[in-house]
C-alpha positions in Angstrom: 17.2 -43.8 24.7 16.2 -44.4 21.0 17.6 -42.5 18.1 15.2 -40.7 16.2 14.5 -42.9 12.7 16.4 -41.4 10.1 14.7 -39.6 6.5 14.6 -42.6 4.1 14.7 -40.9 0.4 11.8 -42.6 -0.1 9.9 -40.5 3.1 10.9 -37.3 1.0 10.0 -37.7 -2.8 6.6 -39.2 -1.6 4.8 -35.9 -1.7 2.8 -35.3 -5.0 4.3 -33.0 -7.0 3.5 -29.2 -6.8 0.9 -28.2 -9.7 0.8 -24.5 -11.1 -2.4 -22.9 -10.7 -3.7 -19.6 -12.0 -6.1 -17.7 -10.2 -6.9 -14.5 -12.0 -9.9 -13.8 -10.6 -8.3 -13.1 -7.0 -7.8 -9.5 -5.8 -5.6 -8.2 -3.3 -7.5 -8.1 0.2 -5.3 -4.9 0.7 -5.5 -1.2 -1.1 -2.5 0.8 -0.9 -2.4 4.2 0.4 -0.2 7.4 0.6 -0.1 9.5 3.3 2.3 12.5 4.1 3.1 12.7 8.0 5.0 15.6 9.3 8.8 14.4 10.4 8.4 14.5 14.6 5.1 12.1 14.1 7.6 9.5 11.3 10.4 9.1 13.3 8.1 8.4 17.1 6.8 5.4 14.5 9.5 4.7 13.6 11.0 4.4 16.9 7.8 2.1 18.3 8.3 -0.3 15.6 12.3 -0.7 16.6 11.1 -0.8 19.7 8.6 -3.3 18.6 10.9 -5.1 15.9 8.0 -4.8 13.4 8.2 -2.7 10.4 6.5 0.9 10.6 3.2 0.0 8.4 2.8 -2.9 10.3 2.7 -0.3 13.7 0.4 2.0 12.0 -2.0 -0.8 10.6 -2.3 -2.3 13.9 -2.4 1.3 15.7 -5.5 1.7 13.1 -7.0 -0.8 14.0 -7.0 -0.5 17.8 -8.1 3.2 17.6 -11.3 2.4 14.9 -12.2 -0.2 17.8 -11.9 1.6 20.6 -14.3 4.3 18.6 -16.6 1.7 18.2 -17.3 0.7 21.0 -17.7 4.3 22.2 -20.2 5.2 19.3 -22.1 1.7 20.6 -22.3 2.6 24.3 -23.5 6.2 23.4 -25.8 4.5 21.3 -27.2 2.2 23.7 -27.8 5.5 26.5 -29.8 7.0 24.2 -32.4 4.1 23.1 -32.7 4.1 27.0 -33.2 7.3 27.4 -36.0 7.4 25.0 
């Protein structure tokens, strides 16, 4: 079995240098938000994200996300009874 080839200096300083680049047109794709949540509801998020090793907004976003789906396909289906009921 062959060794793997070793990182010649010259392998490493062949990438370009980095060049600084200012965009400051660019907006967040995120808005912040504040919500107050009674202290039961915070700490059973807090214990799914341990549970889940993410951090609690992370839980929440995703949590969001799932619900808003789930509603949409509801609102599609009941949608799609009444166009054939009519």
């Amino acid at each position: 079995m062959t060794a793997a080839p070793a990182r010649t200096k010259s392998r490493v300083s062949s990438w370009p240098k980095p060049k600084k680049v200012s965009l400051p047109n660019l907006k967040p794709a995120t808005k912040t938000i504040s919500r107050r949540l009674p202290h039961h509801l915070l700490d059973s998020i807090k214990v799914a994200a341990n549970v889940r090793d993410v951090p609690c907004p992370s839980v929440i976003e995703v949590w969001l996300h799932e619900k808003l789906h789930s509603e949409r396909q509801v609102s599609n289906i009941k949608r799609h009874h009444r166009q054939k009921s009519l």
